[in-house]
N, C-alpha and C positions, 0 to 999 in steps of 0.2 A: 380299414378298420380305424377308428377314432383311436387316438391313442392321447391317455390321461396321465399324469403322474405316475401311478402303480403301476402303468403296463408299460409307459417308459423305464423308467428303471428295470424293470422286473425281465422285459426282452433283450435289453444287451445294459451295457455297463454306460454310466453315461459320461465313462472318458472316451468310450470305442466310439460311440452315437457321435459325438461333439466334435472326435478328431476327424473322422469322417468328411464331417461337413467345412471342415477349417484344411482339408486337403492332406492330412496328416493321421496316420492310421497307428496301433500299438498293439501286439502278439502278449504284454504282460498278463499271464491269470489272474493275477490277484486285483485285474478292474473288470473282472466277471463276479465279484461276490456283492451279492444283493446288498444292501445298505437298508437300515428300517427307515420306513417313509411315514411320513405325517402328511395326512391328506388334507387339504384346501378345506375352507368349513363352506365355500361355495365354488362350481365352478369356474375359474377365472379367463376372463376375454383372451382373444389371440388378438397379436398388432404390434407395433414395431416401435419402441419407447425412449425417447431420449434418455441417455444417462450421459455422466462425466466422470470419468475416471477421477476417485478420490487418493493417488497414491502421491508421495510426497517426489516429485516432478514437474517442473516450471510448466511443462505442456497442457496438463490436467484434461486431456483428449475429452472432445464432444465425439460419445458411441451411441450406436445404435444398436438395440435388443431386440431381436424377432422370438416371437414365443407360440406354442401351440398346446394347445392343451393346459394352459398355465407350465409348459416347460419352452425355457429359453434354449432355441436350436439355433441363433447365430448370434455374433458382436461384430460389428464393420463400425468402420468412422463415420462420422456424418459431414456427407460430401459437402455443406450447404456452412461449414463452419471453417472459415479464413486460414485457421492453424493448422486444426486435424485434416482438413479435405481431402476426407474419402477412407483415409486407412490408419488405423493406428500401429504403435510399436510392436512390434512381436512379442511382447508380454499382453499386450491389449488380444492378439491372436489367442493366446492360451487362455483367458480367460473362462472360456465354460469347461474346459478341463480342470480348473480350479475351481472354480464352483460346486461342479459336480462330481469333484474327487471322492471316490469311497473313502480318502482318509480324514475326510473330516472329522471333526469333532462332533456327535452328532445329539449329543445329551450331555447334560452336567455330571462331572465326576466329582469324585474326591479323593484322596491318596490312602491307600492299605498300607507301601510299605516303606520302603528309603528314601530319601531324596536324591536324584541328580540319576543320570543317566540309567535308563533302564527300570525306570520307579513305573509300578505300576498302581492303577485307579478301580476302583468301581464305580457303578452308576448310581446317581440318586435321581431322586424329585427334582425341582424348581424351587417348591414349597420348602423340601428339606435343606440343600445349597443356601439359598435366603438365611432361612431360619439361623443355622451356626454359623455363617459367615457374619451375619448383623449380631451374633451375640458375642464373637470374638472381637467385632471391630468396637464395641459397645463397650466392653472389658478393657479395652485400651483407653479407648479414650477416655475412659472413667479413671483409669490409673494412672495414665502419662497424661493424658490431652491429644486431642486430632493431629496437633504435631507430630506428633511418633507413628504417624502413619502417611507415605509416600504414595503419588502414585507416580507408575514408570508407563510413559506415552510418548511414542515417535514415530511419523514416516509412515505407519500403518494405513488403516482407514481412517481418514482425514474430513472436514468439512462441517458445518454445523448441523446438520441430523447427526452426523455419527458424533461428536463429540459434546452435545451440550449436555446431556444426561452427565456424565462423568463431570463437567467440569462444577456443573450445580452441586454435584453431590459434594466432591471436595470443598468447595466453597463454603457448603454449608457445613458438613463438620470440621472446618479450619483446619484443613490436613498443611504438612508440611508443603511447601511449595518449591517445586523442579525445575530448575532454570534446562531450558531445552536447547543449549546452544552449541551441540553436536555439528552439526550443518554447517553455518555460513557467518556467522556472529564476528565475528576477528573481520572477517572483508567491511562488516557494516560500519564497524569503525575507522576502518583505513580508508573506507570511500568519502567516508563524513569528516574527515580530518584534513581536508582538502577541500571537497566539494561541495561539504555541509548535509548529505544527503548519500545513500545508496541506489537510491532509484535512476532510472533513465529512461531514454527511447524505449518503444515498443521494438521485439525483433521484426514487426512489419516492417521495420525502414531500412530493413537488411538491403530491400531489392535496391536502392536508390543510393547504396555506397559506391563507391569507384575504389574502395579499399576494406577489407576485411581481415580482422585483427582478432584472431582465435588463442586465449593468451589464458594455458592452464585447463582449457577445458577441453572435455572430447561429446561434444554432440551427438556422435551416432548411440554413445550409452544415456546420457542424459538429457536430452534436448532435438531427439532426431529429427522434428518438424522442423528445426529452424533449417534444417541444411537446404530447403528446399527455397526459402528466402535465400541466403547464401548462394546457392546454385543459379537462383536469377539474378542473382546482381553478375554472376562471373558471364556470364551468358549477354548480359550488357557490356561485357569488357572489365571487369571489376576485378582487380590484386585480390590473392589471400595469401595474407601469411598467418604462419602458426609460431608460438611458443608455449614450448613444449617438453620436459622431458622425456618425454612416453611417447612412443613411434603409432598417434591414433592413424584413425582412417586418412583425417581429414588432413595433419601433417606428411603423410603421402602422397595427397596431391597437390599440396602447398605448391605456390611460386617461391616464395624462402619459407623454409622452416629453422628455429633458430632450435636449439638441443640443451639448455643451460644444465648445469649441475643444480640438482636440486637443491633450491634453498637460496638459490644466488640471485634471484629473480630482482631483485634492488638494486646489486653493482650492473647487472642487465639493464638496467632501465639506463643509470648514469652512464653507461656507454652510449646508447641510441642518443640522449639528449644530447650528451659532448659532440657527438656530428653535426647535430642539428645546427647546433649554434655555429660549430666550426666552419659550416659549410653554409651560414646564412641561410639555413630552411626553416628557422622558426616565424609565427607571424608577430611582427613587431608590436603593430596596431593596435593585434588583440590582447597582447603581452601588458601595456602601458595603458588600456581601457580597462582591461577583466580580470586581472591579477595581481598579488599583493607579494612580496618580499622576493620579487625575482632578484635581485644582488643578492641575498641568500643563496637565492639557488643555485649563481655561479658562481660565487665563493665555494659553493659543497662541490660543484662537479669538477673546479678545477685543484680536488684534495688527490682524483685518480688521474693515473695514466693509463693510456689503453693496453700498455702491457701488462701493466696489474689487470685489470677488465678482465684482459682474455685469459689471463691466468687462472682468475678465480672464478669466472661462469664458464670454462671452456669453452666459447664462446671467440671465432677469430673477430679479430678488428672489419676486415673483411666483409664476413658476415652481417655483423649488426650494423656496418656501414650501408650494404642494401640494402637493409630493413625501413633504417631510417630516411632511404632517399625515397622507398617507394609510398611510405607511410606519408611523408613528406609532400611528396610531388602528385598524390591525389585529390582532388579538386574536395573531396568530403572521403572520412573515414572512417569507420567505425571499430571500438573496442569492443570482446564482450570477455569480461575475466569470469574464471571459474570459479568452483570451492573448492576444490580439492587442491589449489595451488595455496589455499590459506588456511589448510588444516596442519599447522606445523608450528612454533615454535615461536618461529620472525613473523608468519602470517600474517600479520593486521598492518605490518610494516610495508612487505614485498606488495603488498594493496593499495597501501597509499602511495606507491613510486608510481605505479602505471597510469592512472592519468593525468600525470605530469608531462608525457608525451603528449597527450591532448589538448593541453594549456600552451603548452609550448607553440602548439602550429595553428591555434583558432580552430579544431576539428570538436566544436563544443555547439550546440547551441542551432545548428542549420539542415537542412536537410539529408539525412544520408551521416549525419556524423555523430558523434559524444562515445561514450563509457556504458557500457550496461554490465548491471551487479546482478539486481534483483529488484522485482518491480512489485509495490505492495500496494498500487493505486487501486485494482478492483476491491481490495479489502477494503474502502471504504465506501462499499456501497451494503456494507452490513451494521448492523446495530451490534459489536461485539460484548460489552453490557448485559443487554438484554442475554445473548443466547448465554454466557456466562453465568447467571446471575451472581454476578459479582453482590449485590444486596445482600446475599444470603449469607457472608460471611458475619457471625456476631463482632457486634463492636471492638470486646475488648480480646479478642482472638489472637494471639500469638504465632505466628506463622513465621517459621525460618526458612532458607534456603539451600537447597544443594543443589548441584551444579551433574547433569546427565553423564559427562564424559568422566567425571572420578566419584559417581556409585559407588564404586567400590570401595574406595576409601571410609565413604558415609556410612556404609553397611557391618563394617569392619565390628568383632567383636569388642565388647566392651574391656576387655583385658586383655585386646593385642597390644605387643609395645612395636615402638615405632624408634625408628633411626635416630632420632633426636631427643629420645627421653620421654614424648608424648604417650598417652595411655588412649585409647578406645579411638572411635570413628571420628572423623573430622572433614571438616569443609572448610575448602577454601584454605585449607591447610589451619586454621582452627580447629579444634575441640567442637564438639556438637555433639545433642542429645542424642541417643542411641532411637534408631528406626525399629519399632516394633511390630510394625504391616507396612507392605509392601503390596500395592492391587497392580499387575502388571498387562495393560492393555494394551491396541495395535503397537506392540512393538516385539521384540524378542534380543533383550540384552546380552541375554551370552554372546549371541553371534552377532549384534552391531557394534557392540559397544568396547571401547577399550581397556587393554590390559583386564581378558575375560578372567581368568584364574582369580582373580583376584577380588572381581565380582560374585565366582563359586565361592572362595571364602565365607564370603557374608550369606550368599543364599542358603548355605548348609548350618548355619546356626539353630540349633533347636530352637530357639524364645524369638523367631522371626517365623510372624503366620503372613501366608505368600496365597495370592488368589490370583489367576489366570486367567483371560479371556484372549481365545483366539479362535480361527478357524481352523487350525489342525496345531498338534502336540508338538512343537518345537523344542528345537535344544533347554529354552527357559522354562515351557511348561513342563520340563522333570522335575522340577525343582517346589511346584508348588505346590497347596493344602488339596485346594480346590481348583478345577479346570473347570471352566464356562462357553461353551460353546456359541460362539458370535456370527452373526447373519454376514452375509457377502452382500458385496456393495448394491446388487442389482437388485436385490431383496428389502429391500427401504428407499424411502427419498432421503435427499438429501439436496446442499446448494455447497458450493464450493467456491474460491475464486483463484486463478492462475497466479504464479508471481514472476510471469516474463511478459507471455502478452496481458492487456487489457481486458481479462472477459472474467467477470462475476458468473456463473454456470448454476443452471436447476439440475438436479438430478431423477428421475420419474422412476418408481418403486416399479420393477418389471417382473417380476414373480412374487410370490408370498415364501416367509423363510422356509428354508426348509427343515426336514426331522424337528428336533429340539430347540434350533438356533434361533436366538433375539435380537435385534439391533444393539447396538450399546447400551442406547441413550434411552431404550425400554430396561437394560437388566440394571440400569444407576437407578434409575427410577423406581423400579420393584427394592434395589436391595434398600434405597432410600427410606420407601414406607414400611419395609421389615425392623430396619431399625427404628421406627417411632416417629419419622419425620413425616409430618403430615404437608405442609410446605404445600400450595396449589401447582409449586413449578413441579411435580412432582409428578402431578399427574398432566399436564400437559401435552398433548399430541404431539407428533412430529410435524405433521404439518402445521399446527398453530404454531410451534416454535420457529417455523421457518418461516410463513408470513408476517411474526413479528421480527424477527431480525432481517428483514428485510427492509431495506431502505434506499433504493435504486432511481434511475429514472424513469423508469415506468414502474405500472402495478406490481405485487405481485402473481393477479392472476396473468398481467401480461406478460409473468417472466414465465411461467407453466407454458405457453403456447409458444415465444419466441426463444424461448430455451438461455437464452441469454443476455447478458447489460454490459455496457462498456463506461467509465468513469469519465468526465468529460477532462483532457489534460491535453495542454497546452500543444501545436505542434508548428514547428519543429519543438523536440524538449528543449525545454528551458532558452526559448526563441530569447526572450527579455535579458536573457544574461543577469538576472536576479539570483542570484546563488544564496544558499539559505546559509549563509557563513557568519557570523560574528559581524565580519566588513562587509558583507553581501559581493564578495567576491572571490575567486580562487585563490586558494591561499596555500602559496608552495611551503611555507614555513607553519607549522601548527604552533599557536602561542597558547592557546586554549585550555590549555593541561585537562582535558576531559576524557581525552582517547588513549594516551601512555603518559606513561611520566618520561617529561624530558630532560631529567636528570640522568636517567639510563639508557638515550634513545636519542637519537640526532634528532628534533624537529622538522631538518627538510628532508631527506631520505635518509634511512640508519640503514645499512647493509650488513648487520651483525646476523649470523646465522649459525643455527645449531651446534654446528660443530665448532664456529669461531667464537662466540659469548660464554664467560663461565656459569655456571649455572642460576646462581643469583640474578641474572638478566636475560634469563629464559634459553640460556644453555641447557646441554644435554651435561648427565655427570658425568664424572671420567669413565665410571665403567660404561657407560652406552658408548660415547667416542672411542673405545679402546675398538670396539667390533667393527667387523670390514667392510660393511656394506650398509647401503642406506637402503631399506626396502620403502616403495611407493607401492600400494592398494588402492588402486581408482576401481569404478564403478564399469561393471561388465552390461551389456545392451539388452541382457536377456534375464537381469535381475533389476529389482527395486530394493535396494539395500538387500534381508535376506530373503523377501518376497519371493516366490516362482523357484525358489531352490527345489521343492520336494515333487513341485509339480511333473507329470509325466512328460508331457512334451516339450520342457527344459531340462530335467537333470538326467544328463548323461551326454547334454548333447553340446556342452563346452568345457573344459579342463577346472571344474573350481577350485580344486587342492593341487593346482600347480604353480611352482616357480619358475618363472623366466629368468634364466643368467647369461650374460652374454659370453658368445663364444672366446673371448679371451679370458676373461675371467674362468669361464668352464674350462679350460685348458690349464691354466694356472693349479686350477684344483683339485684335476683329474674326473672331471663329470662330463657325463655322456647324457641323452637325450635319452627317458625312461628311469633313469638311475631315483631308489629312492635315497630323499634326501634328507639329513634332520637340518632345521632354521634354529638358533637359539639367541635366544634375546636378554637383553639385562631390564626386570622391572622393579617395580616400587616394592623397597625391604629388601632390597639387596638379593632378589630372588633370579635363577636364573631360568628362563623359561624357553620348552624346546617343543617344538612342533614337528612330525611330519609329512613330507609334501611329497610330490614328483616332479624332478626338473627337465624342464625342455629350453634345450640350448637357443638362446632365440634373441636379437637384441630390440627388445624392446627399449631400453633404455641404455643412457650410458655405463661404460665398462666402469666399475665401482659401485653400482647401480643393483638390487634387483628386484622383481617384478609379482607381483600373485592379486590376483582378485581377489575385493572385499566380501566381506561380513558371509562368507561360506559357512553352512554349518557341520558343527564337530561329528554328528552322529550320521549326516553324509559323506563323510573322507570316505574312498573307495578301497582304501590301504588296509580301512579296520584299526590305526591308528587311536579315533576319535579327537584329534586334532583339528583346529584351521587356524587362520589368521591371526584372527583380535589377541587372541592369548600371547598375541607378542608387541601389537600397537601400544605407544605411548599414552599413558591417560591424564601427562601435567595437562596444562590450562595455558592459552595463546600468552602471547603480548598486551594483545587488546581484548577487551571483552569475552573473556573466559571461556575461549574455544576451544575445541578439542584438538588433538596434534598428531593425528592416525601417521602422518609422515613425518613425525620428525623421530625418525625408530630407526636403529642401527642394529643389526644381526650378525651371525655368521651361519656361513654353510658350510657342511661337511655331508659324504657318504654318511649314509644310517648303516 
């Protein structure tokens, strides 16, 4: 029997259907209850459609969509693409169990009763949603101006279909503008204070290292295509070593793994050099041809001794002495740092030490070697302009900024007082106008974002109108007016581009949305011309949006058939030894003053870190140093930030609301494996904030140390709590370029 839409749904549940065919089956009732379906207005072809994962991950997987009936019954890699080949991650495997969850959001709501946990909606129109949305948003800007209206976007669905609608819309009513520098911002500056630049090698030139340099990152959660680059260079004979606080996969099977104390990653680095030299492993040649203030830089190394070193990164002399001979004695070697080693404090600092190993041995510039951060070269194979339209903003438009990782701050009532005598919300630790809408798209701040409590402060304010767009009711959509139901990736086109390998990506629209749900860049669009803007970008297709921001080396119909573009960049990187520096060369000492101030901050390595800098130089205050532990939140394999938490064939089937303490410390304490346990943290306003978890005795990290996955949400704790994480993460702003500092956060644990 043919089977269409209605009778897919309507015969089993299209988590049971999907789990089925992905080898993974679910006994839960509650994915037998029918879901109302919006039929096709014709019936749509069956075939197999390129897509690319739009989630905010360097991989950005080329998938493939098999569909019947216009219902999508599989997602596989596309064997025929360099990175992905053949399989994606195991959130790429969940995929049509997200899609086709009954918890979607499957029509536009609006809120009946309270805000925050437990609020519940009724159903409206499109016409109706539109309607009061565009005459609330219309009432502001008539009375403040489009600045008092925010949007909050991260990490979600990403790529120019899903985001040009949104970013037009703000553009053109001159909303306030959000600095997004959550992620990775502090390493860009630390790489460019040195190197002139964050970009590097493609991971294809993993296979061709004879050394592999895993320093802060864990691959199998964030990056799992590369391990198989990785895996062929070891396979040619190729070193790996890891640094690492965090006991990943892939420092398990290190040939050295190095264990630093979190935060010490900079006296780390000055030990490895101090060998180099000591032992005559640096390259002279390249030293005295391609770098600038080396007497600097052994003036700075010889301020330590290696017993200070091992003192302060626990770290033996020993140790970082093999490190540096095999990093040394490989013919090419490669770096690749993480973000989550520069989400902290010193961040932008501990970034600019590590490729000064690099400098130091010539491992720059040749095949098989340099530094990889983040690579943004396919992004210029787009028009971002165009898809922007950045034209749209009026002339004399007043646009301030706030900064993603202290929201909260921003949001802050107008008559909170503050520690310092200050009154209402502030940025950047300024005063700033008070936010009066808030559109909150692909992302969910409660649970990414830091020091959440303090983000609910501002969401709970009466005279803050809050509109939601997601695919199912997250911890943040309790909080808002209206709830808007947004289309899944496979349900529109879209073009995207990676930022590790080299590939600009088409995305090909594989079903028609479903129930009630729009693309984005269709509901900016509609709520645009409810508000009175008539603007042609307004109505523009998604596909004309995408042929015009497109600007690749081939067509774009030739990018629809070959799926993909590659930027043409130089190889090996940066063969010419042309470094985009001030002197056009690496430069161990930064004179530049554009990246920190080096009045607070050693210009060739500073190894100040949280717990040692007083807080005027991006110290922690005394009460955060007073608590006993430093908690690290890295990134779990089977989440995208808080992506795939609620989904069925993820949650339940890894620990999210647990803390790892290591068996000395658990002993110290008196905690057993199971025990629940309260975390309690010091945040912003002298508040003390206490969460609780489940602890499992386990060392992932060093003893002083401990351990829980990020961005979990509160209304999944299994305790019934309604706790997680972020409610205890840090939310100051780096060193360099105002990043967030999810680790530079001190706790205590005790029995609950």
């Amino acid at each position: 029997m043919a089977m269409n839409r209605r009778s897919f749904l309507k015969g089993s549940s299209a988590f049971a259907f999907s789990a089925s065919i992905m080898g993974c089956s679910s006994s839960d009732d509650d994915n037998t209850t029918e879901p109302p379906v919006t039929e096709p207005p014709t019936p749509e072809p069956d075939g197999v459609f390129h897509t690319t994962c739009p989630r905010n991950c360097g991989d950005r997987c080329s998938l493939l969509v098999s569909t019947k009936d216009g219902v999508a019954v599989s997602v596989s890699g596309d064997p025929s693409h360099p990175v992905t080949a053949g399989t994606p991650c195991v959130k790429g495997h969940a995929y049509l169990e997200s899609i086709y969850s009954p918890d979607r959001i499957q029509q536009p709501m609006k809120r009946v009763g309270p805000r925050g946990p437990g609020a519940t909606f009724e159903p409206i129109s499109w016409e109706q949603a539109n309607s009061e949305i565009a005459a609330k948003l219309n009432e502001v800007i008539d009375t403040y101006s489009g600045n008092a209206i925010v949007p909050y976007f991260y990490s979600g669905y990403s790529g120019i279909g899903a985001s040009s609608g949104a970013n037009r819309f703000f553009n053109r009513i001159a909303s306030r503008n959000l600095q997004r520098n959550i992620c990775a911002s502090a390493g860009y500056s630390g790489m460019s204070s040195i190197l002139g630049e964050f970009s590097g090698p493609s991971p294809e030139d993993y296979v061709n290292t004879k050394c592999f340099v895993s320093w802060g990152t864990n691959e199998q959660a964030t990056n799992i295509h590369h391990l198989k680059f990785i895996n062929e260079a070891r396979d040619k004979g190729a070193k790996v070593l890891v640094v690492n606080p965090a006991r990943t996969p892939l420092a398990s099977q290190a040939d050295i793994w190095l264990q630093p104390t979190p935060g010490t990653d900079a006296t780390l680095v000055i030990g490895i050099a101090k060998i180099l030299i000591e032992e005559s492993l640096h390259d002279t040649g390249f030293i005295e041809s391609y770098t600038q203030d080396y007497d600097a830089l052994l003036a700075r190394l010889e301020e330590f001794t290696h017993e200070q070193i091992e003192a302060e990164t626990g770290v033996s002399k020993s140790q970082y002495q093999s490190f540096a001979r095999a990093y040394a004695g490989a013919e090419c070697a490669m770096i690749r740092i993480g973000y989550g080693l520069q989400r902290t404090l010193n961040g932008g600092r501990m970034v600019k030490a590590i490729p000064t190993l690099a400098a130091l041995t010539g491992n720059i510039g040749k095949v098989g070697a340099g530094v990889v951060y983040l690579n943004t070269q396919a992004g210029g194979l787009f028009d971002w302009a165009y898809s922007g339209g950045s034209h749209l903003t009026p002339e004399d438009a007043v646009r301030d900024t706030v900064n993603i990782s202290e929201i909260g701050k921003s949001l802050l009532p107008e008559d909170y007082q503050h520690e310092d005598g200050q009154v209402g919300p502030l940025a950047f630790d300024e005063p700033c106008d008070p936010i009066k809408a808030m559109i909150v798209y692909s992302s969910n701040p409660i649970a990414i974002a830091p020091d959440a409590d303090l983000i609910e402060i501002g969401l709970m304010r009466d005279d803050l109108f809050l509109v939601g767009i997601d695919l199912f009711q997250t911890d943040t959509m309790d909080y808002v007016d209206y709830l808007l139901p947004t289309s899944s990736y496979i349900e529109q086109a879209n073009m995207i581009d990676s930022y590790h390998c080299y590939y600009a990506k088409h995305s090909t629209q594989a079903i028609s949305p479903l129930y009630q749900s729009k693309p984005d860049t269709i509901i900016f669009q509609d709520l645009a011309k409810a508000m009175g803007y008539n603007d042609p970008e307004f109505s523009e297709s998604i596909e004309d949006i995408l042929r015009g921001t497109w600007k690749g080396n081939i067509s774009y119909d030739e990018l629809c058939v070959q799926n993909w573009d590659s930027p043409v960049v130089d190889y090996p990187f940066r063969k010419n030894y042309d470094f985009p520096t001030p002197s056009g060369k690496i430069e161990f000492k930064d004179t530049s003053g554009t990246y920190f101030d080096p009045e607070k901050f050693n210009p060739v390595i500073d190894t100040g870190t949280p717990e040692s800098d007083d807080f005027a130089t991006k110290g922690m205050t005394d009460d955060e140093k007073s608590r006993e532990f430093r908690l690290l939140s890295p990134a779990h394999p089977k989440l995208s930030n808080s992506q795939w938490a609620n989904v069925k064939y993820i949650e339940g089937t890894f620990p999210q609301h647990m803390v790892y303490i290591h068996p000395d410390d658990a002993m110290r304490k008196g905690i057993s494996d199971g025990d629940q346990v309260k975390l309690t943290a010091s945040r912003y306003g002298q508040r003390d904030v206490v969460i609780q978890y489940t602890a499992r005795v386990e060392a992932m990290t060093p003893a002083g140390t401990i351990f829980a996955w990020k961005n979990a949400w509160k209304k999944l704790n299994e305790n019934g709590s309604g706790t997680a994480i972020n409610q205890l993460t840090n939310s100051e702003l780096t060193d360099m370029n105002f990043g967030s500092t999810f680790h530079s956060t001190r706790v205590d644990i005790a029995l609950a």
